[in-house]
C-alpha positions in Angstrom: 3.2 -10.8 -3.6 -0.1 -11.7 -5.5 -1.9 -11.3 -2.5 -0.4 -7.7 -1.5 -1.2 -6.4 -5.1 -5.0 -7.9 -4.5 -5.2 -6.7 -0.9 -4.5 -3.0 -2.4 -6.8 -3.5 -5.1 -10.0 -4.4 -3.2 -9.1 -2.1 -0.2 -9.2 0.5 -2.8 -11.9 -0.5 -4.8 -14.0 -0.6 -2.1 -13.2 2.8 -1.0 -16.1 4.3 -2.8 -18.6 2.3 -1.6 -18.0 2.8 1.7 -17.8 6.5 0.9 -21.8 6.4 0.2 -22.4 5.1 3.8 -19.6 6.5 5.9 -18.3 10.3 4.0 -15.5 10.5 2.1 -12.6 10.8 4.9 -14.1 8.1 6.7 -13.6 6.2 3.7 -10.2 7.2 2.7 -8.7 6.5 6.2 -10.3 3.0 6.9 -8.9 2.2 2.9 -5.5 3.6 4.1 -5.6 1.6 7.1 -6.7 -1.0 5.7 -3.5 -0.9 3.0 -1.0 0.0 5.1 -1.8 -3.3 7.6 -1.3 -5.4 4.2 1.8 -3.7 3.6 3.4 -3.8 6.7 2.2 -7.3 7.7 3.7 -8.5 3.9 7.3 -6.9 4.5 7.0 -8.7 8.0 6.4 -11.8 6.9 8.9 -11.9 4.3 12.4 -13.3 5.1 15.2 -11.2 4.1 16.4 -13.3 1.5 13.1 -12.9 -0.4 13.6 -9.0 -0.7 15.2 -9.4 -3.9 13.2 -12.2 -5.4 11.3 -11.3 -8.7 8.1 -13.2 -10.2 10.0 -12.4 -13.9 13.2 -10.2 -14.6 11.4 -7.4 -15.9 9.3 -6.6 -12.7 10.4 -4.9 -9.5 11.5 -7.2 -6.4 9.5 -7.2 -3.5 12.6 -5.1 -1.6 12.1 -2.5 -4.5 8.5 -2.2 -4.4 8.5 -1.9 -0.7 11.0 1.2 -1.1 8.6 2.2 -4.0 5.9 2.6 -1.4 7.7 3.9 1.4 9.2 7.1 -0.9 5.7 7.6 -2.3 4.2 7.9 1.0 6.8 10.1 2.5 6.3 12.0 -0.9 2.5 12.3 -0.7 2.7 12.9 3.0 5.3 15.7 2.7 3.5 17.5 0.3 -0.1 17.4 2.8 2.7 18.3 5.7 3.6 22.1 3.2 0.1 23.0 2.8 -1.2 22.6 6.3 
């Protein structure tokens, strides 16, 4: 899980340097594809008994924050989908 919270960090940290040498949607798509690899590739490799593990009770599981990821997305993407 360490290593999916990095993997988003630096894909988005390094979002806006590539922004000075490639424009800004260039940028945001290779950082989203860049994430969404990590993410997908994580809840891959994940057996399903480790959905519900937890580093310490008072954070998310790794099923949860997968869900928490999927509903933002659909919610991000839904709200691009009503203005175009």
């Amino acid at each position: 899980m360490k290593a999916l919270t990095v993997g988003i960090a630096a894909a988005l940290l390094t979002a806006g340097v590539a922004a000075q040498d490639q424009g800004y949607v260039a940028s945001v798509r290779s950082s989203w594809n860049r994430t969404k690899t990590l993410v997908s590739s994580s809840a891959a490799a994940m057996p399903e008994s480790g959905y519900a593990s937890r580093p310490t009770p008072d954070v998310r599981s790794f099923g949860e924050i997968i869900g928490h990821l999927a509903n933002e997305h659909y919610m991000i993407c839904s709200s691009f989908k009503t203005v175009v």
